[in-house]
KOLLO-374036 format. One record per residue: x, y, z of N, C-alpha, C in turn. Coordinates in pm, 1 decimal, padded with zeros to 6 digits, m for minus. Atoms other than C-alpha are relative to their C-alpha. Layout:
! residues N
{node {X, Y, Z}, {X, Y, Z}, {X, Y, Z}}
...
***
This chain:
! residues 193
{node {00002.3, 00097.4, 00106.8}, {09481.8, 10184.5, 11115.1}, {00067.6, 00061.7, m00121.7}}
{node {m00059.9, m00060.4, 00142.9}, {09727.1, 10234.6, 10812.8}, {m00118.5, m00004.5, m00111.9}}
{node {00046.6, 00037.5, 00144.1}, {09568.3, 10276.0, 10477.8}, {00055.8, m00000.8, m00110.7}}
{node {m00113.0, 00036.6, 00078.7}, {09893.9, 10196.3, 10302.4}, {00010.2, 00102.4, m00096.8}}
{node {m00015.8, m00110.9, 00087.1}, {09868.4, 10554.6, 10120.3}, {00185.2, 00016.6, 00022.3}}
{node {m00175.2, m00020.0, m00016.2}, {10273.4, 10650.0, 10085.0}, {m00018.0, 00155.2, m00085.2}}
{node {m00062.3, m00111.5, 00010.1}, {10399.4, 10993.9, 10079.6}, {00139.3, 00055.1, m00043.3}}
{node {m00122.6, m00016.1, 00000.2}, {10690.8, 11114.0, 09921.0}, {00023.7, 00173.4, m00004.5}}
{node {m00001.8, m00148.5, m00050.3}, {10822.7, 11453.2, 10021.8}, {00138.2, 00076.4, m00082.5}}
{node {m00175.5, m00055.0, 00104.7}, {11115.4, 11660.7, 09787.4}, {00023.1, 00128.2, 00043.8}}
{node {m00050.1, m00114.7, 00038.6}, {11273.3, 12000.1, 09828.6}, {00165.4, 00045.1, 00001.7}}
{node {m00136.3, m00009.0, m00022.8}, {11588.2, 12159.3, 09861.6}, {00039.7, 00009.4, 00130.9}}
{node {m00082.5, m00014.8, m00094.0}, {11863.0, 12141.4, 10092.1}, {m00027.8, 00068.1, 00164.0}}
{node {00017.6, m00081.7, m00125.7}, {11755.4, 12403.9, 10341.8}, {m00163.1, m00013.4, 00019.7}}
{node {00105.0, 00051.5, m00105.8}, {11397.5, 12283.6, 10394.7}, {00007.9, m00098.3, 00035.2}}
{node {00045.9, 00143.3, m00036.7}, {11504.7, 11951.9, 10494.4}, {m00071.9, m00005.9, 00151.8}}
{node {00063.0, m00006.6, m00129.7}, {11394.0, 12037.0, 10868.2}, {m00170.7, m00014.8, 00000.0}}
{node {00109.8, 00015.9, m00002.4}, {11061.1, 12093.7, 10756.7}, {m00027.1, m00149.1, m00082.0}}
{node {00044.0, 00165.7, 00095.5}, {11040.9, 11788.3, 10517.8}, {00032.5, m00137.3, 00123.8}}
{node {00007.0, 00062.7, m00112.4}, {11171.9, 11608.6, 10841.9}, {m00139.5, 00011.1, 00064.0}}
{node {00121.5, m00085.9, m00121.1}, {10905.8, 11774.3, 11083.7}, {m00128.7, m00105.1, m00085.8}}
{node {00130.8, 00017.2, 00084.9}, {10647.5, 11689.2, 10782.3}, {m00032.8, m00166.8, 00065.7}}
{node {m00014.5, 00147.5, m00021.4}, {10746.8, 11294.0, 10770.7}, {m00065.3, m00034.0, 00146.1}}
{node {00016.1, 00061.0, m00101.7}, {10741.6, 11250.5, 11106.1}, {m00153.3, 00053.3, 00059.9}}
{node {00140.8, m00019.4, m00009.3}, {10402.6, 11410.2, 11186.2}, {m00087.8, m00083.7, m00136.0}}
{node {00087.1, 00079.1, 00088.5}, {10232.1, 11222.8, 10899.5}, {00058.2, m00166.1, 00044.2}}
{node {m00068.6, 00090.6, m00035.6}, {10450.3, 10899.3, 11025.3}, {m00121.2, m00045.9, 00154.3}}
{node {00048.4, 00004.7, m00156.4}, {10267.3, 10947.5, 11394.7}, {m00171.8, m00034.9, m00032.1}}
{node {00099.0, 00034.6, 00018.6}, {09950.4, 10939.6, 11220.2}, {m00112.7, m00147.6, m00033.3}}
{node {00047.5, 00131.6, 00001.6}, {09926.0, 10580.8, 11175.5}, {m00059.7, m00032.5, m00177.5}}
{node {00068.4, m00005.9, 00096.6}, {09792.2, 10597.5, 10814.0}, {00083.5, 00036.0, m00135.8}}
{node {m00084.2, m00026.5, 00082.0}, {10112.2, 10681.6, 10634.9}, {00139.2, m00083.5, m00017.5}}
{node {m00134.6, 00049.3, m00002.6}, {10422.5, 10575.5, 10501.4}, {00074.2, 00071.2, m00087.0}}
{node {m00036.5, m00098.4, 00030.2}, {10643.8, 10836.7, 10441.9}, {00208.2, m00028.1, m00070.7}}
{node {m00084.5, m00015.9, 00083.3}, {10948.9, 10887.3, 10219.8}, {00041.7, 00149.1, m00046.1}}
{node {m00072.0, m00127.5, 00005.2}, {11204.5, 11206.4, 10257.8}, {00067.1, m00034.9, m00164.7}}
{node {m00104.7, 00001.0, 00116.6}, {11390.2, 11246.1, 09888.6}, {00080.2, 00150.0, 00046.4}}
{node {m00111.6, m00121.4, 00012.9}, {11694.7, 11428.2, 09920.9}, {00026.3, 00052.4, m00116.2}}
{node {m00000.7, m00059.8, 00121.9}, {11710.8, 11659.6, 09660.0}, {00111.4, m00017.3, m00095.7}}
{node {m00147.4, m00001.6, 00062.5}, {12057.7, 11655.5, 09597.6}, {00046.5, m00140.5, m00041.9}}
{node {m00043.9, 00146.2, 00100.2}, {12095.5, 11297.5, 09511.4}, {m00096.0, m00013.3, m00166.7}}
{node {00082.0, m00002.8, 00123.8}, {11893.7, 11393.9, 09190.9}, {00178.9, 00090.0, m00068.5}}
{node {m00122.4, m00076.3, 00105.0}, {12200.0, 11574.3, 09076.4}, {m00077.4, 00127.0, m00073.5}}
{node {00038.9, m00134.2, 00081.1}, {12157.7, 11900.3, 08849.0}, {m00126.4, 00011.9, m00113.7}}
{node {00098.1, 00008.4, 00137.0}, {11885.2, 11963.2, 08580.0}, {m00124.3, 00005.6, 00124.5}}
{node {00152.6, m00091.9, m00058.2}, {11450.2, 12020.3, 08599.9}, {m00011.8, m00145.4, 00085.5}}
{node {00041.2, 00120.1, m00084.5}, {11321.6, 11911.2, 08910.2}, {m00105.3, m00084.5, m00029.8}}
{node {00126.8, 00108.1, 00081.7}, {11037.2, 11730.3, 08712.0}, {00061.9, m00081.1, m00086.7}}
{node {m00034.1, 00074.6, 00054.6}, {11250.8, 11552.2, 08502.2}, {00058.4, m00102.5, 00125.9}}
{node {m00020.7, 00079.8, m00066.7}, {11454.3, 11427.4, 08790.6}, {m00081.9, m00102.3, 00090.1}}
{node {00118.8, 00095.6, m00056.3}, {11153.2, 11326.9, 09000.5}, {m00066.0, m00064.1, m00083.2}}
{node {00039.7, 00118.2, 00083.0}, {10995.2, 11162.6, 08732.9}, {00087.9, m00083.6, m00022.8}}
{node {m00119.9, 00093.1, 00023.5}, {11285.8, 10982.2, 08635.7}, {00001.6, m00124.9, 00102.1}}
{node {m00013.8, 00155.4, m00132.6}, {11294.9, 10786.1, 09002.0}, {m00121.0, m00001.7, 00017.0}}
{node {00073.4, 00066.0, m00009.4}, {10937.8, 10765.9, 08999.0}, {m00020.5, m00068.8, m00110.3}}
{node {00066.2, 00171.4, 00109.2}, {10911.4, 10550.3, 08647.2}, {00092.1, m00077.5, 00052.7}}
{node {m00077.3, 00107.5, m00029.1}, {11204.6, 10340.9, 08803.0}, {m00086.5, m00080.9, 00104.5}}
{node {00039.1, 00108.2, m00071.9}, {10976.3, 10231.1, 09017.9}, {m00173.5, m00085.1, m00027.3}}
{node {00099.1, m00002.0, 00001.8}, {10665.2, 10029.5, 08941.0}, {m00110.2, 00000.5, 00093.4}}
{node {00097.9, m00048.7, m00115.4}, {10479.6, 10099.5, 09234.6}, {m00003.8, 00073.7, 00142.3}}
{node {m00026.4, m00114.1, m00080.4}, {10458.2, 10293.4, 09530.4}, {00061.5, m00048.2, 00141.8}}
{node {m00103.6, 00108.8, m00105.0}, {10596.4, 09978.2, 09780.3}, {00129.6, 00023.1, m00058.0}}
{node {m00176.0, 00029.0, 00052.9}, {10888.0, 09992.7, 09523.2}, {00006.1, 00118.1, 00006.6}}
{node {m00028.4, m00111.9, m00043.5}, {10905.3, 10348.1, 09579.1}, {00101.6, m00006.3, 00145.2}}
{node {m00035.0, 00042.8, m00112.9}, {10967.7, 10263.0, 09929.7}, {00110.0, m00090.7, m00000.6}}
{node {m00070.1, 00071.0, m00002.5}, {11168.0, 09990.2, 09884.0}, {00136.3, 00069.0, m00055.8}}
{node {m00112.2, m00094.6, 00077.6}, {11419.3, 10165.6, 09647.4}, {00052.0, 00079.3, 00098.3}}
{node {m00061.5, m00067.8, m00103.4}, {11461.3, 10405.6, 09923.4}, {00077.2, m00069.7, 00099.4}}
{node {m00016.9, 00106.8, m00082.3}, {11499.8, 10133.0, 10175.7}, {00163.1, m00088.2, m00011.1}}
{node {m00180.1, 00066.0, 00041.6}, {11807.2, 10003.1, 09975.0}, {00122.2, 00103.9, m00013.4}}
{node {m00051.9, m00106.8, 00012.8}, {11940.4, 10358.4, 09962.1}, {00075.5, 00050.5, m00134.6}}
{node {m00054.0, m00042.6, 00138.2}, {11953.1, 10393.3, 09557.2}, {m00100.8, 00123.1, 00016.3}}
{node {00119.8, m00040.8, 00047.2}, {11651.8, 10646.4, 09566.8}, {00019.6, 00174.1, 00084.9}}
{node {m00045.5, m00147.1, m00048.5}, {11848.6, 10957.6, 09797.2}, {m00115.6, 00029.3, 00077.4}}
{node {00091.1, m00078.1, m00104.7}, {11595.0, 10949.1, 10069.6}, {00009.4, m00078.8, 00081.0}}
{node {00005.7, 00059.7, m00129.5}, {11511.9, 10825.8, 10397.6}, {m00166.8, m00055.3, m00002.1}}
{node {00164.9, 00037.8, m00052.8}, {11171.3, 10607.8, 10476.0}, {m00014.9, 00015.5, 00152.7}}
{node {00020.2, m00090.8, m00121.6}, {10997.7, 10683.3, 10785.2}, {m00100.0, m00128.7, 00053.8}}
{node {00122.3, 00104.8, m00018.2}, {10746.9, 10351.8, 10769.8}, {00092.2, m00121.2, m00147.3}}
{node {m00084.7, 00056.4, 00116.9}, {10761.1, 10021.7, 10508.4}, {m00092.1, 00044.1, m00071.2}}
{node {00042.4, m00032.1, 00145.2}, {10566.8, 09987.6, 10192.2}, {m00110.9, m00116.6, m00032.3}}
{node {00114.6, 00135.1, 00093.1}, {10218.5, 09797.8, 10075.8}, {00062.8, 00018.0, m00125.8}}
{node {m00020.6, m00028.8, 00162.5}, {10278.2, 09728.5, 09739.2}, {m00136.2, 00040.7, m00020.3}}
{node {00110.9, m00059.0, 00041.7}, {09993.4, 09881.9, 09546.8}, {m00050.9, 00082.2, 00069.4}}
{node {00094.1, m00164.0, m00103.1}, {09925.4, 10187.2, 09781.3}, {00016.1, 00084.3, m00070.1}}
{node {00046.3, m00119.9, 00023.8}, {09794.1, 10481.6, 09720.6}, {00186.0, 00099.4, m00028.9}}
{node {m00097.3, m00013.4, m00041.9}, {10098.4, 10679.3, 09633.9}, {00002.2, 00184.4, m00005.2}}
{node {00065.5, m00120.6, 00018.2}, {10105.4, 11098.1, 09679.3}, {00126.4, 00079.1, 00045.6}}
{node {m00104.3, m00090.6, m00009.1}, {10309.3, 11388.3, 09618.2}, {00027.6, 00151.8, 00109.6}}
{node {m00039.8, m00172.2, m00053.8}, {10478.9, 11708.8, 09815.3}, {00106.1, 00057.5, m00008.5}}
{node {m00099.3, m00098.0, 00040.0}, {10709.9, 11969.0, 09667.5}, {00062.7, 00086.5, 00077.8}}
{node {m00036.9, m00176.2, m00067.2}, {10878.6, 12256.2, 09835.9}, {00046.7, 00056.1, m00110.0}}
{node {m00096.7, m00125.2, 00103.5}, {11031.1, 12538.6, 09634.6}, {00011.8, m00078.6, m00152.0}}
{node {m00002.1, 00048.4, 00098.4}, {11120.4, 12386.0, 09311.6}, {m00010.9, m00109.8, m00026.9}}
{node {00029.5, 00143.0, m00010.4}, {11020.0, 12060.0, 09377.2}, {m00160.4, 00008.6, m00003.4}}
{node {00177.4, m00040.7, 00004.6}, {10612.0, 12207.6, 09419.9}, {m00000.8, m00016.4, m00168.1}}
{node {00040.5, 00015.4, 00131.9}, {10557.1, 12263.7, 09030.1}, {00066.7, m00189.5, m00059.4}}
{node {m00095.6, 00125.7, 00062.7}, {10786.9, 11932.6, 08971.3}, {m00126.4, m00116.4, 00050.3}}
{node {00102.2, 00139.4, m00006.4}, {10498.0, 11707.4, 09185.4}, {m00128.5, 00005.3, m00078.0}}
{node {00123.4, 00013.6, 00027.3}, {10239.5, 11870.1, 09039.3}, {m00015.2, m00063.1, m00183.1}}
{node {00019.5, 00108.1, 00113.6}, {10334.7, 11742.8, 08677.8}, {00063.0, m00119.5, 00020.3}}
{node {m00001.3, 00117.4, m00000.6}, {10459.1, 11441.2, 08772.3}, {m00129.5, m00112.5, 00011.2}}
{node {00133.0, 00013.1, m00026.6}, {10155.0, 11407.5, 08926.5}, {m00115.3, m00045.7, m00123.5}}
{node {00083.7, m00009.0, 00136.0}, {09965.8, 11487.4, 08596.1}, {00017.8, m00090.4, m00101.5}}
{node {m00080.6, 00099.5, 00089.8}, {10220.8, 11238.7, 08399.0}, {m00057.4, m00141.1, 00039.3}}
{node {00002.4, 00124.3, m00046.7}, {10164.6, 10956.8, 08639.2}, {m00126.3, m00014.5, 00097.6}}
{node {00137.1, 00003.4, m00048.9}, {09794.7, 10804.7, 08715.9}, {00035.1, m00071.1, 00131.8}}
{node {m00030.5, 00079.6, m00158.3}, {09981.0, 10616.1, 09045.2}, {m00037.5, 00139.1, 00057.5}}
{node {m00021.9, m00077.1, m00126.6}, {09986.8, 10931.9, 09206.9}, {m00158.5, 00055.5, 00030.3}}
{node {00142.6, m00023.5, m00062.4}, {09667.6, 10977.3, 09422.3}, {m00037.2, 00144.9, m00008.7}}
{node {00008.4, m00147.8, m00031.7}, {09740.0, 11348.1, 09491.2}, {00126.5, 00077.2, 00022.3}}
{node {m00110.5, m00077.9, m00031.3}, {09983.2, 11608.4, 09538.1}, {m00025.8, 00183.1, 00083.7}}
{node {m00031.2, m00164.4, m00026.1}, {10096.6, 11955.4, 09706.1}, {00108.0, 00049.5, m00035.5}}
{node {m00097.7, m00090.4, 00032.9}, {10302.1, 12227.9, 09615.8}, {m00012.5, 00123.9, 00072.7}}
{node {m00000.1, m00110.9, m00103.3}, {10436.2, 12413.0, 09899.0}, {00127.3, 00112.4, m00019.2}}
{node {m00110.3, m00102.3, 00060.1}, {10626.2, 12791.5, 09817.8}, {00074.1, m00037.5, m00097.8}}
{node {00017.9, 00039.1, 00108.0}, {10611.0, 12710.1, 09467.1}, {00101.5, 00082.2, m00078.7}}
{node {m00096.4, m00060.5, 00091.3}, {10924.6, 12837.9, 09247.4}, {m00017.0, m00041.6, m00134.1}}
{node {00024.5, 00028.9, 00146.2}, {10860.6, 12822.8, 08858.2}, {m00125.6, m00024.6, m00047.7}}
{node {00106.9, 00018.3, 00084.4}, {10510.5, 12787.6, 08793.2}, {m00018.2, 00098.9, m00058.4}}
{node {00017.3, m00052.3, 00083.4}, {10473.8, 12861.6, 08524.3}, {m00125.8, m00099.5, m00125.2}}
{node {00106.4, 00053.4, 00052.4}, {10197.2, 12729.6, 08185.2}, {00009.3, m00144.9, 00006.3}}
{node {00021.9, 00134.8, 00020.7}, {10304.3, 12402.8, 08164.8}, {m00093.9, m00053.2, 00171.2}}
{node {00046.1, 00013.8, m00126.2}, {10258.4, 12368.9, 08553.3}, {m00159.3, 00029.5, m00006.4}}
{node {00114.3, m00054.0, m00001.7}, {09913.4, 12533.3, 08522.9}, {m00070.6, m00093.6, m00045.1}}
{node {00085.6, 00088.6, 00119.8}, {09817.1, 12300.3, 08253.6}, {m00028.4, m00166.9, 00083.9}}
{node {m00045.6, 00143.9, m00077.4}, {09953.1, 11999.7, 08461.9}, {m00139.4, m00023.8, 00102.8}}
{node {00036.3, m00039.9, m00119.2}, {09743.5, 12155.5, 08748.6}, {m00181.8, m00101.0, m00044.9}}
{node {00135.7, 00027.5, 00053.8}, {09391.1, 12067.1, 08531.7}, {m00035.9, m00112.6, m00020.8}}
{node {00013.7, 00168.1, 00037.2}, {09502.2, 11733.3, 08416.0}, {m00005.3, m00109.2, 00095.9}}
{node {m00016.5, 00114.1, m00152.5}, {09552.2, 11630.3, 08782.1}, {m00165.2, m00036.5, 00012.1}}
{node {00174.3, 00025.4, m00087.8}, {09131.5, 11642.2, 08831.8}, {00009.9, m00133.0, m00030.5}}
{node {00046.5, m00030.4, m00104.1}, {08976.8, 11476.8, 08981.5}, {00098.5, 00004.5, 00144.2}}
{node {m00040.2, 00028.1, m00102.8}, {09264.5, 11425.1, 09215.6}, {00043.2, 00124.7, 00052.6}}
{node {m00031.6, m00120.3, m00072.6}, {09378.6, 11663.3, 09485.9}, {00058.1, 00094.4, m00010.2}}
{node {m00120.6, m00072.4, m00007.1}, {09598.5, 11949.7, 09456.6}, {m00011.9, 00095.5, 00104.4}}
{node {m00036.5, m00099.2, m00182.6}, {09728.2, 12156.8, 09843.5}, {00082.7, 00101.9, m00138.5}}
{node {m00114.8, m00110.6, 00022.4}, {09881.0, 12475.4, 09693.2}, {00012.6, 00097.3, 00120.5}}
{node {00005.6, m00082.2, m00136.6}, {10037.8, 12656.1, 10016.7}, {00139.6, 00107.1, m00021.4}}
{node {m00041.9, m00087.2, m00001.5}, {10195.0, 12993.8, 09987.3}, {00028.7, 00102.7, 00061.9}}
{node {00008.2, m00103.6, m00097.9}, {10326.5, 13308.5, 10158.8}, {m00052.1, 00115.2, m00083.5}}
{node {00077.5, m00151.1, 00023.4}, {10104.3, 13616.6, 10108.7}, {00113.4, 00108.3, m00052.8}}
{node {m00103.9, m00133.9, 00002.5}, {10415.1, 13867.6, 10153.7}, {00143.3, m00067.0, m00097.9}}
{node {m00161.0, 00095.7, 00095.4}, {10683.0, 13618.5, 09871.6}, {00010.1, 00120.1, m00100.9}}
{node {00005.2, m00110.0, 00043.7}, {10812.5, 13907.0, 09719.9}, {00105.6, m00054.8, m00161.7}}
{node {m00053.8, 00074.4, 00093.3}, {11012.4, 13635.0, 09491.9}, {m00094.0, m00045.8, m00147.7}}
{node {00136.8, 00068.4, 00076.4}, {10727.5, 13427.9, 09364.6}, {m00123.2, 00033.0, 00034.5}}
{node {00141.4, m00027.4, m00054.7}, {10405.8, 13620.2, 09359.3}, {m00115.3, m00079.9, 00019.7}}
{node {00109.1, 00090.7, 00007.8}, {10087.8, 13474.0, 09480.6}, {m00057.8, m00022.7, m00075.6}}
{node {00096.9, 00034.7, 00112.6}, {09922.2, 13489.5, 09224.6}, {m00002.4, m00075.2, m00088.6}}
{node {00016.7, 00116.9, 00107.7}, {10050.9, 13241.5, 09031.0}, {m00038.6, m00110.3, 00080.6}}
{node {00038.8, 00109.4, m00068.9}, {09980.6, 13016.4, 09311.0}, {m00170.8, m00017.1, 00023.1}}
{node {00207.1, m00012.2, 00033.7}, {09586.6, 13132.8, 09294.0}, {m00018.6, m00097.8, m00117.8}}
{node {00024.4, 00102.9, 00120.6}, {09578.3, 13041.4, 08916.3}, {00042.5, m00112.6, 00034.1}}
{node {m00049.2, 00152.1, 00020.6}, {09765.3, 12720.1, 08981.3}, {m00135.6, m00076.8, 00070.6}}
{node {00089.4, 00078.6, m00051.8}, {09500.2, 12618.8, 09258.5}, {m00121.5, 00019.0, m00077.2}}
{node {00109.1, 00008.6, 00020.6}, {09226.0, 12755.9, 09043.3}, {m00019.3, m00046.4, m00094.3}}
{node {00018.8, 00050.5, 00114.3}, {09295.6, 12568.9, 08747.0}, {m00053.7, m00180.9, 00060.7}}
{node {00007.0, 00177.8, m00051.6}, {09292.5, 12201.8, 08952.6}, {m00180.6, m00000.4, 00087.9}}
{node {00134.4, m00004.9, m00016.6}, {08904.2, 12346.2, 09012.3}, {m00065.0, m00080.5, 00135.8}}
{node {00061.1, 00084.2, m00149.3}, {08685.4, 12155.3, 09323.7}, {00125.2, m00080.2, 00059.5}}
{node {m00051.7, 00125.6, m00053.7}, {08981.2, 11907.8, 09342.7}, {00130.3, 00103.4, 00070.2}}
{node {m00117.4, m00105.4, m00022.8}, {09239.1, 12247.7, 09403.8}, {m00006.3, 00036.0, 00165.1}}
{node {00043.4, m00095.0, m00115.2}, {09247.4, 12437.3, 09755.7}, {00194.3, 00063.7, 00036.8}}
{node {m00084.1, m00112.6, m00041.7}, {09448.1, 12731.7, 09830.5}, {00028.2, 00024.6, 00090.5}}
{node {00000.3, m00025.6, m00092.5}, {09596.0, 12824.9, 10145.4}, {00162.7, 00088.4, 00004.5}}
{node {m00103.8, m00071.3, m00011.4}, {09794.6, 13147.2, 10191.7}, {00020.7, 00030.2, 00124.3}}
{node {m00055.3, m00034.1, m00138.8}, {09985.9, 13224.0, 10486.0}, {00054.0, 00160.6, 00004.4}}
{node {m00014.7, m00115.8, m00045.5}, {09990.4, 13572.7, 10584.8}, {00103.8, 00053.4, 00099.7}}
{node {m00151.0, 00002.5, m00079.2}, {10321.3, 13709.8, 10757.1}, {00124.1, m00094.6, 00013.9}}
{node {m00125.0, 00056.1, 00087.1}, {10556.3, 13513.8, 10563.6}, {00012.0, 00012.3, m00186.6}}
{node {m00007.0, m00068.0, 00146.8}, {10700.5, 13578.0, 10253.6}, {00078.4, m00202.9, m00076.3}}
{node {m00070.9, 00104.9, 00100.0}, {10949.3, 13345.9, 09999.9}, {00018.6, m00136.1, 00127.7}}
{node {m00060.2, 00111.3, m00039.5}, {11092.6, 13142.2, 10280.1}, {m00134.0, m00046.7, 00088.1}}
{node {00083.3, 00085.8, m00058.9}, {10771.0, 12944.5, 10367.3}, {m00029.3, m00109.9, 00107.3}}
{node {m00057.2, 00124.0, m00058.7}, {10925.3, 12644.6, 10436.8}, {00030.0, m00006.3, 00193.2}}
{node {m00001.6, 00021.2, m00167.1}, {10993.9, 12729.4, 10813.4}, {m00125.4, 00071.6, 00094.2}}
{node {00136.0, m00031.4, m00098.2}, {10658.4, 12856.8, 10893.5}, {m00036.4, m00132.9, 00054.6}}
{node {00051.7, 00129.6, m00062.9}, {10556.9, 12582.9, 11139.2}, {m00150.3, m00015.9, m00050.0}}
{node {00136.4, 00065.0, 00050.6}, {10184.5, 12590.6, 11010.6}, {m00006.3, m00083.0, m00118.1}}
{node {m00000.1, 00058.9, 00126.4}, {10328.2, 12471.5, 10667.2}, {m00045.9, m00126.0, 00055.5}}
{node {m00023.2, 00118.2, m00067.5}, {10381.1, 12125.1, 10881.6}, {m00176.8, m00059.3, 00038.7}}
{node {00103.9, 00034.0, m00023.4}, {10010.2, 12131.9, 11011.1}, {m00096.9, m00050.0, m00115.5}}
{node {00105.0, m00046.7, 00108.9}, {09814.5, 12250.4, 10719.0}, {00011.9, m00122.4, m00085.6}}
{node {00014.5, 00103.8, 00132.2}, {09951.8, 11946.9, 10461.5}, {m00057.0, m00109.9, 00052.3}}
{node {00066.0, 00094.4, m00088.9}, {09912.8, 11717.3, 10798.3}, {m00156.7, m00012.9, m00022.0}}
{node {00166.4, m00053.9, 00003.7}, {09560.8, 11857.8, 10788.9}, {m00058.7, m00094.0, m00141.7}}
{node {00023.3, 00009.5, 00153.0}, {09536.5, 11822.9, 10415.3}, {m00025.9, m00187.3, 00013.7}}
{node {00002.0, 00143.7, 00059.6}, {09622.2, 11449.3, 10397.4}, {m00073.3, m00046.5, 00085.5}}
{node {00038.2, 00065.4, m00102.5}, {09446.0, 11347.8, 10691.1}, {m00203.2, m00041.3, m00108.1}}
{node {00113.8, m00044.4, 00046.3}, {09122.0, 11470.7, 10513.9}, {00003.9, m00108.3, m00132.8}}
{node {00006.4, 00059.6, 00151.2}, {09222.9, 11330.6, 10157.8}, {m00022.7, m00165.7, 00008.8}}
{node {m00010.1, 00149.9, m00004.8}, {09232.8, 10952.8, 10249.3}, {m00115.7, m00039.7, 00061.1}}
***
């Protein structure tokens, strides 16, 4: 049974396999309706400005969908669109800190994750608090010798009961192709709805 929640998924270029993989396992679940954004049709500049940007163009999370659907919106849908659903974020790499204040900006969004998180930094943190009560997945590699964990601790421990942490041990920066990433958010959303 759907519950017209909609997913939209962002990172760069070289995780699109997993942002594929993601879609289509949350797609199979019957309960989603999923939405790839290609990063690169955002053009240059912060990935929180750009993702916000195409989410106020849309007033709701069907027109999320839809927008895609007409192919102004640089992604692929995977399902259609209730209007008024639930609507919920997931980052990779510099797209993670970007859902989680969009997130914080915009009361549509049910929930978000931020997976191998590039740039958090205070604002992000701050973002992280303003999300309560709603969800925040922060999923990281233990050994990221780029972006230490630890900012990904604080990030989940600022979004308090509504936060949860999950580090992956024997991967470092490039996260994105650990196949558990794929389970764990599966996991995540299955739970959240």
């Amino acid at each position: 049974m759907s519950s017209g929640s909609q997913m939209i998924l962002c990172g760069p270029g070289a995780m699109q396999p997993t942002l594929d993989a993601l879609a289509e396992r949350l797609s199979e679940l019957d309960a989603w309706d999923v939405l790839v954004l290609d990063a690169t049709a955002f053009g240059a500049g912060d990935p929180a400005v750009r993702l916000g940007s195409f989410l106020e163009r849309s007033e709701d999370a069907g027109a999320v969908l839809a927008e895609a659907g007409r192919g102004e919106g640089g992604g692929t849908g995977h399902a259609g669109g209730a209007s008024g659903a639930a609507m919920w974020l997931c980052g990779f790499g510099e797209f993670g800190p970007a859902a989680v204040l969009c997130a914080a900006r915009d009361q549509r969004v049910a929930g978000a994750a931020c997976v191998g998180a590039v740039g958090i930094d205070e604002a992000v943190i701050q973002a992280a608090s303003e999300m309560v009560p709603r969800p925040l997945l922060v999923i990281h590699g233990l050994d990221d010798e780029i972006c230490p964990v630890d900012s990904a601790r604080v990030l989940a421990h600022r979004a308090g009961k509504a936060g949860e942490l999950r580090v992956l041990g024997g991967t470092g920066h490039a996260i994105h192709a650990d196949p558990r990433v794929v389970a764990l958010v599966a996991d995540w959303m299955e739970r959240s709805v």
